[in-house]
Each structure stands twice: as C-alpha cells, then as structure tokens.
GUMARKOL-985882 format. One record per residue (C-alpha): x, y, z; residue number from 0. Coordinates in steps of 0.25 Angstrom, whole numbers, plus 5000, padded with zeros to 4 digits. Example, Ala and Ser with C-alpha at 12.3 -4.5 7.8 and 13.67 -1.06 7.14 Angstrom:
<rs>
+------+------+------+-----+
:    x :    y :    z :   k :
+------+------+------+-----+
: 5049 : 4982 : 5031 :   0 :
: 5055 : 4996 : 5029 :   1 :
+------+------+------+-----+
</rs>
This chain:
<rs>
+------+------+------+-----+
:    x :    y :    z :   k :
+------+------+------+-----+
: 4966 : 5377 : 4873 :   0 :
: 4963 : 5388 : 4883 :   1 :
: 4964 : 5402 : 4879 :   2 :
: 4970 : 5407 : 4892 :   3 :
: 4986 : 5407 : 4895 :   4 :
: 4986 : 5410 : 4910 :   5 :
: 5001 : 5415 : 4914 :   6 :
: 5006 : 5419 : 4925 :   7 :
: 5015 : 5431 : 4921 :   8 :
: 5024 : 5441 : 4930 :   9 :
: 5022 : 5455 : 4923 :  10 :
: 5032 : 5463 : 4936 :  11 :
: 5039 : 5460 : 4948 :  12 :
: 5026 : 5456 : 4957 :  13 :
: 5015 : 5455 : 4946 :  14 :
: 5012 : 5442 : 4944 :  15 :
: 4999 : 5440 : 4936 :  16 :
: 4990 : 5429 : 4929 :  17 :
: 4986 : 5432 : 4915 :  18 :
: 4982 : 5426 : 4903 :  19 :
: 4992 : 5425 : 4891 :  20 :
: 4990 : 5421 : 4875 :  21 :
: 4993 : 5405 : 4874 :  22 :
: 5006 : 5405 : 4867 :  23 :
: 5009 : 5398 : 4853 :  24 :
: 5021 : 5389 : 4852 :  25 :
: 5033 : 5393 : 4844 :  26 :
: 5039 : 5381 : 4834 :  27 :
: 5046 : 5375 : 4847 :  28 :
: 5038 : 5377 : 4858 :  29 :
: 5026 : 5370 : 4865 :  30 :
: 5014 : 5377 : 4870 :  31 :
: 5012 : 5371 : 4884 :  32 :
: 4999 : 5371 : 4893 :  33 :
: 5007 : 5373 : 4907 :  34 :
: 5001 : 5365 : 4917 :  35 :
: 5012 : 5367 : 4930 :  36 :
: 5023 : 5379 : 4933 :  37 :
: 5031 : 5379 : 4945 :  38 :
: 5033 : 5393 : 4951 :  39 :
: 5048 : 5395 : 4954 :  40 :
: 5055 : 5404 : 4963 :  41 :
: 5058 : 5413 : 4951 :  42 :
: 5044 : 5415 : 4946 :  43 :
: 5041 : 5420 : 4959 :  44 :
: 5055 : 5429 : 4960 :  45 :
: 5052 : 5436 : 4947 :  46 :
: 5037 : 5441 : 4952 :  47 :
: 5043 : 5444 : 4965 :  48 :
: 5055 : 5452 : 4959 :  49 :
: 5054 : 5454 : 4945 :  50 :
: 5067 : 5447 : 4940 :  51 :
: 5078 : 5437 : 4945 :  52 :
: 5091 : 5442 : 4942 :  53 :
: 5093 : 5449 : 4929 :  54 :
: 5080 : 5442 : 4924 :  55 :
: 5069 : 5453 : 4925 :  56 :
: 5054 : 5454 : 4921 :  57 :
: 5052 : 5464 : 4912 :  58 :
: 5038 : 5459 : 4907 :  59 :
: 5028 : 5452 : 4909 :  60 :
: 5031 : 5438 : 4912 :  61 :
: 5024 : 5423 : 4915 :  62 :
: 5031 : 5416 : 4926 :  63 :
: 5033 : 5401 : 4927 :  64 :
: 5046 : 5391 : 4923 :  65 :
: 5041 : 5377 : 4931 :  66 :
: 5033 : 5372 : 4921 :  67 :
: 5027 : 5360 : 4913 :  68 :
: 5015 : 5359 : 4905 :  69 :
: 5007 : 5352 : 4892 :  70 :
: 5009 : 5355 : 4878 :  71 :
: 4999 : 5361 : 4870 :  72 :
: 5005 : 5364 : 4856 :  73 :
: 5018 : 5362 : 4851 :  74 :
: 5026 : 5370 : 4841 :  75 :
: 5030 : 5367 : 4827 :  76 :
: 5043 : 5361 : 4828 :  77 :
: 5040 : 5354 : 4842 :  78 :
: 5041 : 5338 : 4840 :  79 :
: 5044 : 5332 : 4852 :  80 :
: 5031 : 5339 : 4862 :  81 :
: 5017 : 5338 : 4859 :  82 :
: 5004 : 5343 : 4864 :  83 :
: 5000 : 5337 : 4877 :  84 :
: 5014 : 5334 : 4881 :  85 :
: 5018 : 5337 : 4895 :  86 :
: 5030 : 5346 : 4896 :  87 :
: 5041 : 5352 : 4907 :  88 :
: 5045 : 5366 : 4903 :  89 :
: 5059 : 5369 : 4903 :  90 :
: 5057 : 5385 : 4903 :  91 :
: 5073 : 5390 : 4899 :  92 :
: 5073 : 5387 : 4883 :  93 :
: 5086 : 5394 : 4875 :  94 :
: 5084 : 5403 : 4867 :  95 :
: 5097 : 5401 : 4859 :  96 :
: 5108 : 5390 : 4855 :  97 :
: 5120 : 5396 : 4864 :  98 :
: 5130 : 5391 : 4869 :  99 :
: 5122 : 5389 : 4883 : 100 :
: 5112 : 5381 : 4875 : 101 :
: 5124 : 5372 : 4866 : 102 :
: 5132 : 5369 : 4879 : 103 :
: 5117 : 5363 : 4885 : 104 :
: 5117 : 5376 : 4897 : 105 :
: 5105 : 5381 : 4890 : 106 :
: 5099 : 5387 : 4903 : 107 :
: 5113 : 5399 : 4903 : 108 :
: 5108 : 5404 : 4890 : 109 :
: 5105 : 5419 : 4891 : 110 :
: 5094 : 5419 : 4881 : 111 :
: 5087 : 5406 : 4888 : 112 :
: 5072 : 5407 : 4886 : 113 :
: 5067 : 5405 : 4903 : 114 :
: 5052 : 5405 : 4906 : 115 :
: 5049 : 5413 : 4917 : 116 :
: 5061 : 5423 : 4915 : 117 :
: 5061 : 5437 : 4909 : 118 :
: 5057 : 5438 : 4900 : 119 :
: 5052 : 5423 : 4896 : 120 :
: 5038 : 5421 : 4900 : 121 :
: 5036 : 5407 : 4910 : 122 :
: 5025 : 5397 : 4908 : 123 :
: 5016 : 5399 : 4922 : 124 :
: 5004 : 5401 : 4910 : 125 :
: 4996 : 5390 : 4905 : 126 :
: 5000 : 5390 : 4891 : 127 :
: 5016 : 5394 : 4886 : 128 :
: 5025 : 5389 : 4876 : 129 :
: 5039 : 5385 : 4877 : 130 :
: 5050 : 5378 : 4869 : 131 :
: 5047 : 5364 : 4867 : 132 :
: 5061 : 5359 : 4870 : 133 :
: 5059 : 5364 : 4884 : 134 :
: 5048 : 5356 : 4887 : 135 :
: 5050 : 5343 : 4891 : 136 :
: 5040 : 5333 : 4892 : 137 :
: 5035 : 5327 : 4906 : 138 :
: 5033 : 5310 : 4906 : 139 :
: 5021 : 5307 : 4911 : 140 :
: 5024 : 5306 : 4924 : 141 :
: 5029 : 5318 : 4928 : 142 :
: 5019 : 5328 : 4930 : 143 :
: 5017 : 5345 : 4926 : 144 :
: 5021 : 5349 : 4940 : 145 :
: 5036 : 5340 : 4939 : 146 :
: 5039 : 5345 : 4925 : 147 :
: 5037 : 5360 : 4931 : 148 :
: 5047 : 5356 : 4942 : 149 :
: 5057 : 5351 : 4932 : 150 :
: 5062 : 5365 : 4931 : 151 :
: 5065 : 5368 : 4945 : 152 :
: 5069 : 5352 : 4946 : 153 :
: 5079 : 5357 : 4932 : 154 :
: 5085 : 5368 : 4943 : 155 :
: 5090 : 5357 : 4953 : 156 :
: 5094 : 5348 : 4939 : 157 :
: 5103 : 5357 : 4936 : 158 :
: 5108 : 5362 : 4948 : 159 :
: 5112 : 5347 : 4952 : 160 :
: 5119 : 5345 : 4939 : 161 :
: 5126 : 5358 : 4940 : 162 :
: 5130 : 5353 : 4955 : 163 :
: 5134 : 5340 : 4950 : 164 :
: 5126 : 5332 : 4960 : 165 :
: 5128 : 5317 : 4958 : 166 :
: 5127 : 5303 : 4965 : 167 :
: 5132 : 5306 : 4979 : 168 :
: 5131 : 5322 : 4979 : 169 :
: 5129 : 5328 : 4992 : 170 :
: 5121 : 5339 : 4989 : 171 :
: 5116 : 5353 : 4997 : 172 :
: 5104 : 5361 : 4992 : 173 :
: 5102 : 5376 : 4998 : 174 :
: 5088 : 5377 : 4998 : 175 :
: 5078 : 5370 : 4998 : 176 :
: 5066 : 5377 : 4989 : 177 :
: 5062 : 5370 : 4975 : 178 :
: 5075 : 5372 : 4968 : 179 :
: 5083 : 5366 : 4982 : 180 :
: 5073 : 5355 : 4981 : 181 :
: 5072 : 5353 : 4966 : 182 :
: 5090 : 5351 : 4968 : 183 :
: 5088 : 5341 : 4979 : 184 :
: 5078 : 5332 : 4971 : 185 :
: 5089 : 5334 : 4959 : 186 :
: 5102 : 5330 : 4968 : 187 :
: 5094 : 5319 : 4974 : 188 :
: 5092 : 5313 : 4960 : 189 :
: 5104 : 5314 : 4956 : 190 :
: 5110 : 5306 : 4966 : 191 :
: 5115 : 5316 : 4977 : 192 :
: 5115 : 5308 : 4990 : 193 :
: 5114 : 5319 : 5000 : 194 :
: 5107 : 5330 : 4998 : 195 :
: 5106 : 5343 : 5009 : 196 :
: 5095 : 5354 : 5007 : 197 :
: 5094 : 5367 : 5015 : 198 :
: 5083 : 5377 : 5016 : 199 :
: 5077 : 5388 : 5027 : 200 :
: 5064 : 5381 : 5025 : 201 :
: 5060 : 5368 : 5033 : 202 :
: 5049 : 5365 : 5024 : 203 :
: 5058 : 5366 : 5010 : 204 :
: 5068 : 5356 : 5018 : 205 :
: 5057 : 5347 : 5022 : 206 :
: 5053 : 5346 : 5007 : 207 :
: 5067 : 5346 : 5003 : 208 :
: 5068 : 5333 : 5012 : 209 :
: 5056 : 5328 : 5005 : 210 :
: 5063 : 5327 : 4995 : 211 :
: 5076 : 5320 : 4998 : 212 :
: 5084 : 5329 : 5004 : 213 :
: 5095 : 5322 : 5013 : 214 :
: 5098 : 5335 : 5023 : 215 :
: 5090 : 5348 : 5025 : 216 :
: 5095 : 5360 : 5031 : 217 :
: 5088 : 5370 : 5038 : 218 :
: 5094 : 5383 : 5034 : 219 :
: 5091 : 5394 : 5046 : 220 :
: 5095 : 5410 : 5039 : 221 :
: 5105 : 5410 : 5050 : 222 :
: 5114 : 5400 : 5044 : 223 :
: 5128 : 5403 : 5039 : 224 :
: 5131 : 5395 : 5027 : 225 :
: 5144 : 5388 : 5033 : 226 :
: 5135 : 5386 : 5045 : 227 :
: 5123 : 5380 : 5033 : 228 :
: 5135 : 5371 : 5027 : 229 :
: 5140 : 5366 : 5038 : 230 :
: 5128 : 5361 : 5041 : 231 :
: 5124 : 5353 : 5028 : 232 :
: 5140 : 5349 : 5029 : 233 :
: 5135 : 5344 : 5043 : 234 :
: 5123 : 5337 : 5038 : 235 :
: 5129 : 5331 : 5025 : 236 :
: 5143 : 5325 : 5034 : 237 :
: 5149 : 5333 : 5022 : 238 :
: 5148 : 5345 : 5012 : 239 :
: 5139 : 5343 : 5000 : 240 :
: 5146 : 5341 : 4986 : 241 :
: 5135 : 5350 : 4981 : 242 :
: 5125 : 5362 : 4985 : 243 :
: 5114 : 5368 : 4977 : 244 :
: 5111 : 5382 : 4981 : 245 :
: 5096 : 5384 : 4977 : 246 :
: 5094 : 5396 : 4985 : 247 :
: 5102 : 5409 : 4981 : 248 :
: 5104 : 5413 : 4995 : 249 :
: 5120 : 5419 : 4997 : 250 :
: 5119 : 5410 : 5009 : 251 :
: 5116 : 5398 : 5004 : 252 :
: 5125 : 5400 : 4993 : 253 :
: 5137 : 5403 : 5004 : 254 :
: 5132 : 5390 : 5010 : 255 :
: 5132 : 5382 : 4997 : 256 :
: 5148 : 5384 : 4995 : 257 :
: 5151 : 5383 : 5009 : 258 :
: 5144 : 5370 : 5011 : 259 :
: 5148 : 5362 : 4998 : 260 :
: 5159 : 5352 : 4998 : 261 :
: 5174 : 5356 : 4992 : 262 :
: 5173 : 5354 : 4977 : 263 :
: 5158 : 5354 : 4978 : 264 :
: 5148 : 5362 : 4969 : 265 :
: 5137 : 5372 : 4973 : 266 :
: 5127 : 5374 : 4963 : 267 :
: 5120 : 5389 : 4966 : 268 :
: 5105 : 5388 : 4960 : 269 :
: 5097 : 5397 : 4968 : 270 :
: 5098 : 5412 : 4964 : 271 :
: 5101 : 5425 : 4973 : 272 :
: 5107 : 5437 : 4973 : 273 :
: 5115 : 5441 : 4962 : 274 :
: 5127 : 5441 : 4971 : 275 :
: 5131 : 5433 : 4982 : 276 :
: 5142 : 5432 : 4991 : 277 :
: 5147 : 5417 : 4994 : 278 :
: 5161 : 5410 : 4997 : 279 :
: 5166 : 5407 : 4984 : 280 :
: 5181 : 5406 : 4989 : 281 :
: 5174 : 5395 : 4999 : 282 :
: 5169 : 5388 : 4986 : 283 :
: 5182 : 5389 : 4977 : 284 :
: 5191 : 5386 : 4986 : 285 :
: 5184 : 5373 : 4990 : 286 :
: 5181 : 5372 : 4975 : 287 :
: 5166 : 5373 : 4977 : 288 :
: 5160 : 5374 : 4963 : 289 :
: 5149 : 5385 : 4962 : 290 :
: 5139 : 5382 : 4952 : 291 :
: 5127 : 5391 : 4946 : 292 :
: 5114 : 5385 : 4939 : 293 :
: 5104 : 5393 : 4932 : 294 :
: 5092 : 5385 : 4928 : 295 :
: 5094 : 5372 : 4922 : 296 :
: 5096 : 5364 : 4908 : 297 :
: 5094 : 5353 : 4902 : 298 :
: 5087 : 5347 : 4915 : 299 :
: 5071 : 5345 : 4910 : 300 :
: 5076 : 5330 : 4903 : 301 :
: 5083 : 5327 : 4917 : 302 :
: 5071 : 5332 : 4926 : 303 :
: 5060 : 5324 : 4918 : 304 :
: 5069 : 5311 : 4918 : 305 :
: 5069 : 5313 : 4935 : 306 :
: 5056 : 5316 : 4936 : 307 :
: 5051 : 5306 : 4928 : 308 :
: 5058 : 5294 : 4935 : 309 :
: 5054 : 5300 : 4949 : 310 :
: 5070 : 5302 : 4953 : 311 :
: 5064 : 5316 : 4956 : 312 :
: 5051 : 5319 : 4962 : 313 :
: 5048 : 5334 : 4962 : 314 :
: 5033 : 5333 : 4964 : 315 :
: 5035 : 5336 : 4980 : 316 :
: 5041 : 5350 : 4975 : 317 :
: 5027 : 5355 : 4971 : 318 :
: 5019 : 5361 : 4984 : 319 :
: 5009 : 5371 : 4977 : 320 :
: 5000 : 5371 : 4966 : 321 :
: 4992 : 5380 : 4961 : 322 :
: 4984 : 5384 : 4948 : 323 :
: 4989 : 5394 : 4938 : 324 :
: 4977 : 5403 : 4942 : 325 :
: 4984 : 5403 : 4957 : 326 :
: 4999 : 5408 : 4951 : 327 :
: 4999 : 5419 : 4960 : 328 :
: 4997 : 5411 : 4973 : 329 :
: 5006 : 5401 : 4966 : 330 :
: 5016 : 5411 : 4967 : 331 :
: 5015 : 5419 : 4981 : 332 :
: 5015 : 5402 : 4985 : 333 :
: 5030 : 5402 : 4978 : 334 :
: 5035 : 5416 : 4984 : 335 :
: 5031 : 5412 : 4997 : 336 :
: 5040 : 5399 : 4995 : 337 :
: 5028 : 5391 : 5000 : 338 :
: 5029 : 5376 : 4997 : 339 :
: 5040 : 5373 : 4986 : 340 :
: 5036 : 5373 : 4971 : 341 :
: 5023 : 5380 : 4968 : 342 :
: 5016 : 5374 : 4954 : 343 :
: 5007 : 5383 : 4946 : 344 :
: 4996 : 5375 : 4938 : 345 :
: 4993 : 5380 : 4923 : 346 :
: 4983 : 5370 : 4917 : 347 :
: 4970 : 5373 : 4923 : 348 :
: 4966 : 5358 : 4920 : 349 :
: 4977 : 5351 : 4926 : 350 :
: 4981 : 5357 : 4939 : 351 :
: 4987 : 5343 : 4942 : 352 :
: 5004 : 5342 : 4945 : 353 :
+------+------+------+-----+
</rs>
C-alpha cells in the first residue's frame, strides 16, 4: 500500500493546503477506504472562504470533503458484512450516542452526531480515511464512484421530498436551481410529482434543470417581488403548487415560497441564510401553510442506491468538472466561482475514471 496520505485540509479561514497525512488504522468497526471520488460542496467552499457556518467554527486544522465513495482496503475486527476490495458510498454523519434522536430513527438531529467535514470532524478529500463500517454502503456494480459520491447531496433532495410529502400527482416548486435545487427535482420526479416548476437567476442552471425534467423554468430577474415571482409560477402552473422547496436561503425566496404555495400546502426550507429572516408567517397560518425545516438527511443511502440502481434517477449529467486530487485548489476556485454544477475531485491516482 502506498505510504503517502494526500488530504486536502483547511488549517484558517482562506488556507487551504495540500499535505501528506499518516494512513489511519481502523478501529473494531470501522473500514479503512482508498477514496477514489469526493464532490466538493457549497459548504466545503463556505468554511475556506469564512471560517465557519453558523455556530459551527474551525478552530483547527481540518480536511475538507463529505461527497464521497471509495474501495475498502482493511477492515476492522468486529466488521462482517464489508470486505477488502468492496466498493462503498460514505454516509459521513455517524451518532455518536443511542439518544432519543437515534431510537426514534432522526439520528441526523443528534447534537453529538459525528459529520465529516465539520468542526471539528476531519472529511475524507484524502486518499486513505476511515470510517464507521455501518455507514458505508456498498455500490452494485453498476453504479459507479462518481454516483455513490452524489448519493449525499442526492440524500438532501430525499429527505426534503419526504419531509414535503411529495406523492403521485404533486405539483411541486423548487427555488433555485443549483445542485441541491437540481438534486429535489430529480427526486420529486421520481417520486411521481406530475408538474414540477424550477426558478433560478441563471439561464444555464435552468437549461440543465430542464435537461433534467423539469416541466416549467423561471427566469428570476433581482428586481422581482415575491408576490409578483408567485404569481407568475401560479400563472404558468393554472394553479399554486401543493409544495415548494426552498434551496436557496435567500429572505426573498423564502417570502416567495409561502406566498406562492397552495392553502394547506407545505414549504420545506432547505437552503441556509441568515440567522434571521423576516417572512409573512401570518400569510402562511392563516392559509394553514405548513413551514417545515430539513437538516441533512437520514436513513436515505438504502433508498438512493435502490434508484440509482434501477435507472429511476440518472444523476450522472450533474457532474461537469473533474479534476485530480493534485488540482484541489483549482477544483475549488471552479466551485467558488459556481462554474458548471458539481465539481469532482479524483483520489486514486490509478483510477481517475467516474
């Protein structure tokens, strides 16, 4: 096995560096993966521009990266159902304790929940790292590195549709149209919405959001009120949506989500702002609009494999940049730049294939 662990690790807000790290032993439960592909997500890029997300700061040096699948390469003691050679999706938020979040099956609200990639729990943008062998799920043979590394933003649009409640027949409006906006359309689609509307400021993220099934796009321009924005998808539609997801965390996106859902409706808020924002919640309770919060995602790897799988979800058009491990840095001025959609970083210096 080679001697080197390159990681990509974020010592201060703006330092990003590329260094070689020990090749970690697996504890009793854990697997010891060679990591062959790692999206980069927004966050990863947030915490090197600014240093923290919310409450969540970096205090030390950390390594980046939460997208990821990769090979095992040694297993720990007690591990029975993974072996060498496997190919595994990483689930990166593992529990650290039996709550009451992990008994009731919400294990992603526990407080002391393990999550790679978020102070202070090292990611795994390196080429070898360990993790819990109960959060790695192994990939069929015909789905490929690159789709089991989507499987985590992928969970994000799982769990925001079953949060929604999105059914046969929904109809279904996504605010924004960026990887997360794009992953919830995929999702609703397969689970049987019928119409689906998707708005955006940018005419390219709409052209792929159409791509990839999209019934409606909207053009948002800045100038837009948020009645004028719902009155528009209202217009397009021949009636409100049952549904909106809210992926971008903007106050007037979210004003336009409430406004522009259906009486006894649901709007599901996934992108993350400000800490405060001001919207018209008397508009949503008097119309009995639901207002529902996701963080991350549970139990959604079994349910994401099973579509990738069968083909009912094709998240392979998401994946416009490659580059290798070496290039992180350009990987990442790609992302913060928002060129193109989802940026892959390749770890196995052998198999730079998807």
């Amino acid at each position: 096995m080679a001697q080197e662990n390159l990681s990509v690790v974020l010592h201060s807000k703006g330092d990003l560096r590329l260094e070689n790290r020990p090749i970690p032993e697996p504890g009793p439960d854990d697997v010891l993966l060679q990591m062959h592909s790692v999206g980069i997500c927004g966050s990863d890029v947030h915490y090197w521009q600014h240093g923290r997300i919310g409450d969540f700061v970096l205090k030390s040096p950390m390594v980046l990266g939460h997208e990821a699948a990769g090979r095992v390469v040694k297993v720990g003691s007690g591990v029975k159902h993974l072996k060498a050679g496997d190919r595994v999706a990483i689930e990166p938020g593992v529990p650290r304790q039996m709550d009451e979040f992990f008994k009731s099956g919400r294990y992603n609200l526990s407080p002391t929940i393990f999550f790679c990639a978020t102070p202070p729990d090292d990611g795994n943008l390196c080429q070898y790292y360990t993790h819990n062998s109960n959060f790695c799920y192994k990939l069929p043979d015909n789905v490929t590195f690159e789709e089991g590394a989507l499987i985590e933003p992928l969970s994000v649009g799982i769990h925001a549709c079953r949060r929604a409640g999105v059914t046969l027949g929904s109809t279904v409006l996504i605010c924004g149209a960026g990887p997360i906006g794009l992953v919830c359309l995929l999702v609703a689609k397969a689970m049987g919405a019928s119409q689906v509307v998707i708005t955006d400021l940018a005419a390219e993220r709409l052209a792929k959001a159409k791509e990839l099934g999209a019934d409606f796009q909207v053009k948002v321009n800045r100038a837009d009120g948020p009645q004028q924005l719902a009155k528009r998808v209202e217009d397009m539609l021949g009636a409100q949506p049952q549904i909106t997801v809210e992926c971008t965390g903007v106050e007037s996106c979210i004003q336009t989500a409430i406004y522009g859902t259906r009486s006894g409706g649901v709007v599901v808020l996934v992108g993350l702002g400000a800490e405060m924002a001001t919207v018209p919640l008397i508009n949503a309770a008097v119309r009995e609009v639901d207002i529902r919060g996701v963080f991350r995602y549970c139990n959604t790897w079994p349910m994401a494999i099973a579509m990738l799988a069968s083909g009912k979800v094709n998240v392979k058009p998401l994946v416009t940049h490659r580059f290798p491990l070496e290039q992180a840095a350009q990987a990442f001025e790609t992302t913060r730049q928002g060129v193109g959609i989802k940026v892959m970083l390749k770890c196995d210096k052998n198999d730079q294939g998807p």
